[in-house]
Every structure is written in structure tokens, then in C-alpha cells.
N, C-alpha and C positions, 0 to 999 in steps of 0.2 A: 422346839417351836417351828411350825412348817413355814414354807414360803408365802402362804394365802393367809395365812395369820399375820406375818410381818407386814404384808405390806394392807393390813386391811384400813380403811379409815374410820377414826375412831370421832366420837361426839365430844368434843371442847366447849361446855357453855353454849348449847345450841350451833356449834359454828366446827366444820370437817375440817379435822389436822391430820395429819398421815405417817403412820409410823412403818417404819426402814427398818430393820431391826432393832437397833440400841438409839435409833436414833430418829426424835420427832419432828418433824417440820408443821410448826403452829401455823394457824391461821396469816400471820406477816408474811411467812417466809413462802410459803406455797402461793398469795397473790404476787406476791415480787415474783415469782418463776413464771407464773402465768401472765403476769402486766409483762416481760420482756420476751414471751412466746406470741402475744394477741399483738405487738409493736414486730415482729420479724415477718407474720404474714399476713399484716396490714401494710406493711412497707411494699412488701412483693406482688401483694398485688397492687399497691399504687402504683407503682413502676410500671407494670403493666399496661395499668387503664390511660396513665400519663403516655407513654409510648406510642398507642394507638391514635388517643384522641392528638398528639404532635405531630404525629405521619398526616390523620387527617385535614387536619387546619394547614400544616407545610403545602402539601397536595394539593389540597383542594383552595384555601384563601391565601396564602401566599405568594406562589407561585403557579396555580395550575389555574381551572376555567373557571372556580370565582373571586379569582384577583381582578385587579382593577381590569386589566388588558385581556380578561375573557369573554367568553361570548356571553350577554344579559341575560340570554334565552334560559341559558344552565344555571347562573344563577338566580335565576325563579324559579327553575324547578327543582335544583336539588331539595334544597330545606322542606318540598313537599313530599318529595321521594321520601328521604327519611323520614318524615312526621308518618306516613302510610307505614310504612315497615315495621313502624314502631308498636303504631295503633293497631297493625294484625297481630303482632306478635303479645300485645299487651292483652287483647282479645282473647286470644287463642291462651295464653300460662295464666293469666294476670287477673284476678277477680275481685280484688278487697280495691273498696275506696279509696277514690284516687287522693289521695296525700301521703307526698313520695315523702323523700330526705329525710332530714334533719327533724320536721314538724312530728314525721311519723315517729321517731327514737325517741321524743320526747314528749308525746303522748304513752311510748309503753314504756318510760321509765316509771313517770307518773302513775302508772295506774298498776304498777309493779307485776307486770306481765310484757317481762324481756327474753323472753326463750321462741325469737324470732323463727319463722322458718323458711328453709331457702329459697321458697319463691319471690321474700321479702326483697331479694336480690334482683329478680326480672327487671323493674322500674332502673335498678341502677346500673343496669347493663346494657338497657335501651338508652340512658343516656350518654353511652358512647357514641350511636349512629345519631341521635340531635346536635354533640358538639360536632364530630364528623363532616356533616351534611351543609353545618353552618346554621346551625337554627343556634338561638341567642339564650344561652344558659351558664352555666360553671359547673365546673367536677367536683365541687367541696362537698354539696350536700349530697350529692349519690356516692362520694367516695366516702365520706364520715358513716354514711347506711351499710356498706358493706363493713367497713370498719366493726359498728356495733353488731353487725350479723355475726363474723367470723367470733368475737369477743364473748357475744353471748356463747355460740357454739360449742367453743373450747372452754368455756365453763360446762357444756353440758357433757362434753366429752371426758371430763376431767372428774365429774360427778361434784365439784363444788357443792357448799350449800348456798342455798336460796339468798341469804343475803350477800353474798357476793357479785352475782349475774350483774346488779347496778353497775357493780367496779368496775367490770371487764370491759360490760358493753360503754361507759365513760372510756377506759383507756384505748377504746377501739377507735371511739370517735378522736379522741386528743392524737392518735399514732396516724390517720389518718391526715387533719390540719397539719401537723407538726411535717408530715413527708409533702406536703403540694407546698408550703412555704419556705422549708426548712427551718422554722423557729416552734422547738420544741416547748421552750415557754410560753409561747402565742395558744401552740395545739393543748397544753395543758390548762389553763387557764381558760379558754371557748367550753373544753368538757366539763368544766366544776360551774362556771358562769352563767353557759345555754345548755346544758345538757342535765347535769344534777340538780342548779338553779341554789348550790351552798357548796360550801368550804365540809367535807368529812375528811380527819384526819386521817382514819383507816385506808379513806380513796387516795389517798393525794401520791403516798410513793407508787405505788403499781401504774398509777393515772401517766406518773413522770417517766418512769422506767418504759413503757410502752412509746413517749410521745419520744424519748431520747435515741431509743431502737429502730422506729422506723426513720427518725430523721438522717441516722446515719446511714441505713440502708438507702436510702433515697440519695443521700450525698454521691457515698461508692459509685450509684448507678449514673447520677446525672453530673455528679462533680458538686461543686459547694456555692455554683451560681444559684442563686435563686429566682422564683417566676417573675419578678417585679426587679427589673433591674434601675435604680435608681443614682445619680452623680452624686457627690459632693457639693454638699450647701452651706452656705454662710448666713448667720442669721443677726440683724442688725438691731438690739433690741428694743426701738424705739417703733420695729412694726408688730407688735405684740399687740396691739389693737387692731390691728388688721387681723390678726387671727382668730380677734375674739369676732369679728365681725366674719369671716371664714367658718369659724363653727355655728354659729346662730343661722348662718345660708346652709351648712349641713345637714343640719337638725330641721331646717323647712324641707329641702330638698328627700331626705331620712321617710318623712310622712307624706310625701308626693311618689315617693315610690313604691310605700306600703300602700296607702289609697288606689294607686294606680293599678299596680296585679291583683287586687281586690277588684276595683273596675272592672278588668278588662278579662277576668274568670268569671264573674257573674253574666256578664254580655255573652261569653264562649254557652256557659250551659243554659241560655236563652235559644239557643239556634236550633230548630228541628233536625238535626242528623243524628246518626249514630254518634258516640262517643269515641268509638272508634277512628271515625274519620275527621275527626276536630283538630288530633296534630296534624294531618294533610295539609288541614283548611290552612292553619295556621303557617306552616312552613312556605305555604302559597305566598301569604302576606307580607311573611319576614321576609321574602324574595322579593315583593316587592319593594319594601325598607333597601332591601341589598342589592337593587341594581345603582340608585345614586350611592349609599353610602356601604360599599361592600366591607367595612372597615368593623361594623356593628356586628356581622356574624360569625358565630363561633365564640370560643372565650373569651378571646379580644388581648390578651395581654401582650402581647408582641404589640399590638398598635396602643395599648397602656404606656410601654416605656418608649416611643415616640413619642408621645402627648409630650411624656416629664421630661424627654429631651430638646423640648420646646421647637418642635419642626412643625407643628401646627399652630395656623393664625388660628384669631379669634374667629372669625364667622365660622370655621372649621370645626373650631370645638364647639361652638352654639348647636351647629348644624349634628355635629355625633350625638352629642348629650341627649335630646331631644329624638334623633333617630333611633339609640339605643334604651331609652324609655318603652318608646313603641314597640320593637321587635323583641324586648323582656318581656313584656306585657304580653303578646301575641303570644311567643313560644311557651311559655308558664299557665296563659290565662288558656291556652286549648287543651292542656292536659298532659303537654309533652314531659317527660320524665328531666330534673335538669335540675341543676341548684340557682341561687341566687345571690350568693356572695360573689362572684365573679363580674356580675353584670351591675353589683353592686361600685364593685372596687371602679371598673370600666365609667358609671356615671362621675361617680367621685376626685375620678381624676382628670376629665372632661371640665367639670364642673368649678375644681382647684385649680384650676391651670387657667380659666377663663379669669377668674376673678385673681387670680396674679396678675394677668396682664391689666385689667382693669386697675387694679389698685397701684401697680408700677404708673400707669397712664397717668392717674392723681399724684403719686409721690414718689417721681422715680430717681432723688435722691435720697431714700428710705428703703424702698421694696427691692426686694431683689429677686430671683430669679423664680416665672412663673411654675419652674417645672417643681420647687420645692413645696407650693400652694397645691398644687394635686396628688403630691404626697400626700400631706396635711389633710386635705380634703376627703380621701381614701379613710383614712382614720378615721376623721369624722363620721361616714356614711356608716363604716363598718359598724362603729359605737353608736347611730344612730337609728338603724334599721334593723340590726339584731341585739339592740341591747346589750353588748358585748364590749364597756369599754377599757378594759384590763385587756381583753385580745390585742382591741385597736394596738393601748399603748406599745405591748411588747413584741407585736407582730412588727407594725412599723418603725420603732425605734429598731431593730434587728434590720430593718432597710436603710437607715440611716447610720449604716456601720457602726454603732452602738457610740455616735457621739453625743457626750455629755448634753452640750449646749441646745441638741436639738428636741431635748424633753421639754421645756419651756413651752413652746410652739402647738408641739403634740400635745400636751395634757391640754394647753387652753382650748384648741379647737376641740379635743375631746370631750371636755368638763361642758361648753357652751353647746355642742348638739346634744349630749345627753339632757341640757337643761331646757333644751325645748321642747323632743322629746315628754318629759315629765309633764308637761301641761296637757298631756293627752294620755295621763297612763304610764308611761315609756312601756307602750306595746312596741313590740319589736312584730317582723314579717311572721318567724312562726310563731309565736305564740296569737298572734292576730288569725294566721289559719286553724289554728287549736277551738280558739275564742266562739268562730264561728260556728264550731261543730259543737260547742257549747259541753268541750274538754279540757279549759284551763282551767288550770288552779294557781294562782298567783301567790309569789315565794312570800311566807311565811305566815300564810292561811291557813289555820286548820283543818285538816279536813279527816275523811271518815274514812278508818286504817283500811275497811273491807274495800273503798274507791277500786273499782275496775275486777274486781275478782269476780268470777260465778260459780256458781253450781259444779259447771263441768271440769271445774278444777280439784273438786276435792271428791266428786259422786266415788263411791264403789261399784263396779261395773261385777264384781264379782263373788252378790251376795248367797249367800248358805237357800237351796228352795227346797221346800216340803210339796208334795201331791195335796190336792184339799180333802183327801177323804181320811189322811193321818189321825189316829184321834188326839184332843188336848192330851191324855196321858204318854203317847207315843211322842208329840214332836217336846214335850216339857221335858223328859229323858234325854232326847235325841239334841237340844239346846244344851243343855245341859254339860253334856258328853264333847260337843262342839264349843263352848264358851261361847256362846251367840245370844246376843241380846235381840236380835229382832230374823224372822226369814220371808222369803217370799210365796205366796203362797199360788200355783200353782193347778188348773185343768187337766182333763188325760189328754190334751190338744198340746200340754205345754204353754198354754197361755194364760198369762198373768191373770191372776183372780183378787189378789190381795198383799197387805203389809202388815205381818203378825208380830206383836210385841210382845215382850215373857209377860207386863200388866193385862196386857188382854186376857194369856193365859189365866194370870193367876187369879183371877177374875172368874174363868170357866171352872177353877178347881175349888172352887169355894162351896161346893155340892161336891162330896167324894162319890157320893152314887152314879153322877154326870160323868165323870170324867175319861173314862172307857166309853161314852156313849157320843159326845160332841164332838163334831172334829173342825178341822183347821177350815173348811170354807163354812161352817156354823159361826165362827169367829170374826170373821173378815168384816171391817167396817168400809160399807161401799160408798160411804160420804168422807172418809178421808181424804185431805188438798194431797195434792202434788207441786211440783217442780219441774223444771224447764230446764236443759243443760245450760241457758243462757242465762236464764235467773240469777240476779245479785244474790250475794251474801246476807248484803242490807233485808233483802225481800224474803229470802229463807228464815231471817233470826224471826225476824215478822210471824213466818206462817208456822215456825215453832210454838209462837211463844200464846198462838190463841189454839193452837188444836193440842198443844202437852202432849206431844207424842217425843221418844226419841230416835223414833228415826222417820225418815219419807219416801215415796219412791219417785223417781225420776223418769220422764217422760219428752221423749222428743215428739211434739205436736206437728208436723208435717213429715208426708203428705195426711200420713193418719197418727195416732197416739200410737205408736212403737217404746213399748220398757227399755228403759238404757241401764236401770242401774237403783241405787239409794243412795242417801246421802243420814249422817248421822248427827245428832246435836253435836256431838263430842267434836265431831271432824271441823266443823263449824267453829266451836268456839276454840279447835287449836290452832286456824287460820286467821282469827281473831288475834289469839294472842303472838303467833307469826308475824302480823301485820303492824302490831302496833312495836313492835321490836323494831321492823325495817325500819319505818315511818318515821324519822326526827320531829320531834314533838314541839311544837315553839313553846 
């Protein structure tokens, strides 16, 4: 047996396992190598993107000219600087519809077309120079995109099958959360939760294996502090109403911040400029948010565990909360490339840390320390805003150095924003951007297995052509000889004339005196439909099932009708039964 024999990969039950010589590696064991290869360089490059965007918030909002003690003039115009460099370069690589992040990963899981391609990466590369520059976003949802980019990738690199790609691109995103928090159970539980939207057993090891790989890579690199550094709290359980009153303000706050970049993105593509030039505008504005409160710009999490270090009064944190609304709003709502959990976390602990103080104010032989309420509150937003409240628990309970007694606190405020939340849906921010584009499908609706597939997913680009002057005897031989159920038929310009089926033939050979004499453009039906490479699946079965042809040809309709290709029933309904295989069925 040769070496291209051993190692070739062979079909399991519609699903590629790979045999070694004597030895198979099933479907299990080939995603666990691959869930801890998509976790070692999604680590690496989180290290990376982490690295850069810490030099530039150090530099620039910490200690350089837009710290408090810089000059104003710079901090108004960085954040526009960057929104322009952003918007040329987005201009210039960047062409698909702007819905970056997280929304975008889970609109192609959904529509099970995940074999992303690397430009999908531009947006999340641009949002280096937004946090950078100091424009008001977070690196989860551009780093969980690259995540899913590199994941699909190395499925495609690996030749996977089809229903794997979900896995990958899930563990890409989990190794991704799992390295900016360090809580690999948090990044696992965000991918099955907002990203697959269910629990698959098949997902769950590779999902872990990935989220546990990049978390350690991420350790190695930065050490085992995490971004949200949090004290030691005591929790006194007679303010357990306080918390339930904590989460029910999170879960208002939750829907004031999804209402609000809804806002204030509808206003952005109201303004007659380029698109281009809308992160400028914006970065303009968030400068000006950042001359009084230079604390809003960038990711903010260095001025996060100040908040819970309780070194800011109250009018301070009124005063952020509400500035850092604005300048999320602004940087998100112009088009800027950027996540939202970050700015989320930022409100949240703004937010929890005010209403500590206020409820110590009322009972301040009860309440105790406000910086444990912006914990809390962080949680809440998190479970409130992206519907995510399994992340909440396990991400934050992992900040709360995994003491017992501080789950009590966390699931109340959890449990109370997701419950208001629900009176509106429990839309979460992406799916509310999904919603708008009128591509959500809400967990455990059925829907129609072909959602999201076209045409130019299964067309043959490389169908069998005859000349039209062949006669029926000639090309029914010459099909024949080829195994071909359908050819194209053909000009002496080379230009398409027609789509010949063996029924057409057999049709002309029903006269044996004819059939030396008719040839293949005698045959051609010039009112036969076509197809579009964008064309659903839905709309193909459609225009099968009224013209009884089995096959079609394919035509891209600008600038002029250009032939691309066919497409065949067959191909159709094996994408059909493809799809309802992936598709978990309620």
C-alpha cells in the first residue's frame, strides 16, 4: 500500500476520518487535533492584537497626550485620525456590508455558509487603530471574527467535511473569549450560547479543547492576571434584595444600550457623506466626549478596575456612564470596526458601582462594598445585552476567585436582567443587528434546511459542450460514451445557444429517418428559465419543479447575461439532503 493510499481520507457516514496506515482517526479524534490547533493560533494571534492595542491605550490614554494631563487639541483629533485611516483602508480592501464581529459569524453560521475569506479579517484589523487612537469599542468581537476566520480556515486547509466548519469556526470564537478573559469556561459557553445558539455534543470537546489552549497560551504570554482585576468581597446575605433590585437596573440599562447604537447608527447612515468618512466624523465626536472625560476612550478596562476599586465618587461615575454611552454610540453608530462587549462591561461597572454607593447610602449597616456591585452589574449587562447568561455566570464568578458564596449575588442579578430582558424578546445587540437585516432566525424555529445556500454553491462550471450543427445521432453516441445527462449547446463564435437534455434527445430520435438529419441547435429550447449564481436553492427547487427539466443553465445577469456554468436537480437535492443532516431539527 502506497503512502497517498494511507494517508488518503476516507467517507464515515457522510463525515471524513483519516487513515495512517493501520491506524484511523474517526471523526472525534481528528476535531479534538484540530479544536487544540484553531486554540494555539487563535491564542497567538490574540497575544498579538492584545499587545498592540496595550502599547496603544499605555501611549496614548494612559500616560501620553490623551491622558488627562495632555494637550485637548490631540485628544480630539486622534480618534478622527483613526476613524479616517480606517475608512480609507476600509474603502480601499473592504466591500461587503458593514456588519463586522460577532453579528457577522453568526449570521454565516446560520445560513451555513462559514468558509469565510480573508478579507473578512480587514474590519478586525482596522479595529486595532479604533481602540489605538482611543475611539470607544472592545477587541472581543473583532478578536472572536478572526477567531472564526482562522477556524473556518484550518478546516478548509485540512479538507474537513462540511459539517465540521460550524465546530471550528465555534471553537475559534470560544479560544478567542477564553484568551482576552482568561476563563476558558466563560469562552466555551459564549460559543455554544451566541454563536451556535445550542448545546451539540459532537461541538462541545473541540469547542473546550480550543478555549483551554488559547487560554493557556494567553497565560504563558501575559501571566494568569486577568483584564478585569477585581478585590475580595464579602457578601452579607440580607442584601440579596439589593441585587435583585441591581439586576432589574441591568436589564433596563441592557435595552438602553441596545436602543441606543440602534439610535445612533440609524442617525450616522442619515448624513450625506461618504461612508467612508463617517468613522472620521465620528472619531471627531468621541473627542469631543474625550476632552472632559478622557477615561471613555479606548477599552477602558484599566479605568474599569479603578471604578471597582472604589476611587471614583458618585457624580464621577454618573458622569462616565452616560459619557461612555455617547462615545459607544458614536464609534459603532459611524461604522467604525470595534466590538461591544467591552463598552458594555465599562457601562456595567459604572453603573454597579453607582448604585452600591446609593444602596450603602440607604443601608449602610447591610451593603457593603460598591466596587462588588460593578462586578455584579458587569454580569448583569453582559446577560443582558448579548443574551449570554451562562458566559455572565462563569466568566465572573472566575473574577470573583471562584468563591462559593459569591454565586448567590451573581445568578440573582443574572436571573433579574435576563428577566426583563424577556419582556422584549431577550434580543440581545447582535441578534437585534441580524433582526434588522431581516436574517435572524430565533433558537428553536424551524426553518428551511436550503436558508442561505445559492445556486453558486453547487452550479458546475465545467459542463460537457457540443457545436449546434452535431446531429441528435452524433451528440446521443458522444453522451453516451461520456456518461452525461445533459451538454451545452454551442455557436462556431463559441457562444452559448442552449441546454440539451438526453429527453430532448430522445424525443428527436422517435423518427429513426430524422435523426442523422436534426442536430443539437434544431433541439434547443429557447424559452427555457435559468438561474442566477445568487439564486436560493428555495427558488431553483421552484423553477425545477414547473419547467421538468434536470438540469439548468446558469447565468450571471451583469453587466450583460455571461454563461457561468449549470446546475443539476441531482446537485440540488444532494444539498437538500446535506442541509437537513447539518441543521438540528426541533
Amino acid at each position: 500500500m502506497n503512502a497517498e493510499a494511507d494517508a488518503e481520507a476516507v467517507e464515515v457516514r457522510g463525515v471524513h476520518s483519516v487513515k495512517l496506515g493501520r491506524v484511523v482517526l474517526g471523526r472525534s479524534t481528528v476535531l479534538l487535533v484540530l479544536g487544540a490547533l484553531v486554540g494555539l493560533v487563535v491564542g497567538a494571534v490574540t497575544v498579538a492584537y492584545r499587545h498592540v492595542v496595550h502599547w496603544g491605550n499605555s501611549f496614548l490614554l494612559e500616560k501620553g497626550p490623551l491622558a488627562m494631563e495632555g494637550s485637548w487639541y490631540l485628544r480630539l483629533l486622534f480618534p478622527a485620525a483613526g476613524g479616517l485611516l480606517v475608512g480609507l483602508l476600509l474603502r480601499r480592501y473592504y466591500s461587503q456590508p458593514h456588519v463586522y464581529g460577532i453579528p457577522s459569524v453568526i449570521r454565516a453560521v446560520q445560513r451555513n455558509r462559514v468558509l469565510f475569506p480573508w478579507t473578512m479579517l480587514y474590519p478586525s484589523l482596522g479595529s486595532v487603530v479604533i481602540l489605538s487612537s482611543g475611539g470607544s469599542a472592545g477587541p472581543e468581537g473583532p478578536i472572536a471574527e478572526i477567531g472564526s476566520v482562522f477556524g473556518a480556515k484550518i478546516g478548509r486547509l485540512f479538507r474537513v467535511h462540511r459539517r465540521m466548519y460550524r465546530t471550528l469556526v465555534a471553537a475559534g470564537v470560544a479560544a478567542g473569549i477564553s484568551a482576552i478573559f482568561s476563563a476558558p469556561i466563560g469562552g466555551v459557553l459564549f460559543a455554544l450560547e451566541v454563536i451556535l445558539l445550542e448545546f451539540e455534543l459532537v461541538s462541545f470537546a473541540p469547542v473546550v479543547i480550543a478555549s483551554v489552549v488559547a487560554s493557556l497560551f494567553c497565560q504563558a504570554a501575559f501571566g494568569q492576571e486577568p483584564a478585569i482585576r477585581a478585590g475580595q468581597f464579602q457578601i452579607n446575605h440580607w442584601e440579596i434584595p439589593y441585587f435583585v433590585l441591581l439586576g432589574l437596573a441591568m436589564g433596563l440599562l441592557s435595552l438602553a444600550y441596545i436602543r441606543f447604537l440602534d439610535f445612533s447608527a440609524y442617525h450616522f447612515k442619515r448624513i450625506p457623506l461618504p461612508r467612508w468618512v463617517l468613522p472620521a466624523l465620528g472619531g471627531l465626536l468621541v473627542g469631543c466626549v474625550g476632552i472632559p472625560f478622557y477615561q471613555v476612550m479606548g477599552e477602558g478596562y484599566g479605568f474599569i478596575n479603578t471604578a471597582l476599586a472604589g476611587r471614583y465618587p458618585a457624580t464621577i461615575l454618573l458622569a462616565l456612564l452616560v459619557a461612555k454611552f455617547l462615545a459607544t454610540g458614536i464609534t459603532l453608530g459611524s461604522g467604525a470596526p470595534g466590538g461591544s462587549f467591552a463598552p458594555a462591561l465599562f457601562v456595567g461597572a459604572m453603573g454597579g458601582c453607582l448604585l452600591g454607593r446609593v444602596f450603602h447610602a440607604m443601608s449602610p449597616g447591610v451593603v457593603g462594598e460598591a466596587g462588588m456591585y460593578g462586578l455584579m452589574g458587569m454580569a448583569g449587562m453582559i446577560a443582558g445585552a448579548f443574551n449570554a447568561p451562562m458566559t455572565a455566570i462563569m466568566i465572573f464568578y472566575r473574577e470573583t476567585h471562584g468563591e462559593y458564596h459569591m454565586l448567590l449575588p451573581l445568578m440573582t442579578t443574572v436571573a433579574f436582567s435576563i428577566a426583563v430582558m424577556s419582556r422584549w424578546g431577550n434580543v440581545s445587540l447582535y441578534t437585534n443587528t441580524l433582526r434588522k437585516l431581516g436574517e435572524w432566525i430565533p433558537p428553536g424555529q424551524e426553518r428551511d434546511p436550503l436558508y442561505g445556500l445559492v445556486v453558486g454553491d453547487i452550479l458546475s462550471p465545467r459542463a460537457e459542450v457540443m457545436p449546434a450543427h452535431v446531429t441528435v445521432a452524433q451528440a446521443m453516441a458522444r453522451m453516451n460514451e461520456l456518461d452525461a445527462a445533459s451538454v451545452v449547446v454551442e455557436d462556431d463564435k463559441h457562444q452559448y445557444v442552449g441546454l440539451v437534455n438526453l429527453d430532448d434527445l430522445r424525443l428527436a430520435l422517435a423518427d429513426p429517418m430524422m435523426e442523422n438529419l436534426i442536430t443539437l441547435g434544431d433541439v434547443v429550447d429557447p424559452t427555457l428559465p435559468w438561474l442566477e449564481p445568487n439564486s436560493s436553492l428555495s427558488d431553483a427547487i421552484r423553477v425545477f419543479a414547473s419547467s421538468r427539466r434536470e438540469a439548468l443553465p446558469v447565468f450571471e445577469d451583469s453587466p450583460v447575461r455571461n454563461f457561468v456554468g449549470i446546475v443539476s436537480r441531482g446537485a440540488v437535492i444532494d444539498a437538500y439532503r446535506d442541509s437537513r443532516i447539518e441543521t438540528p431539527q426541533s
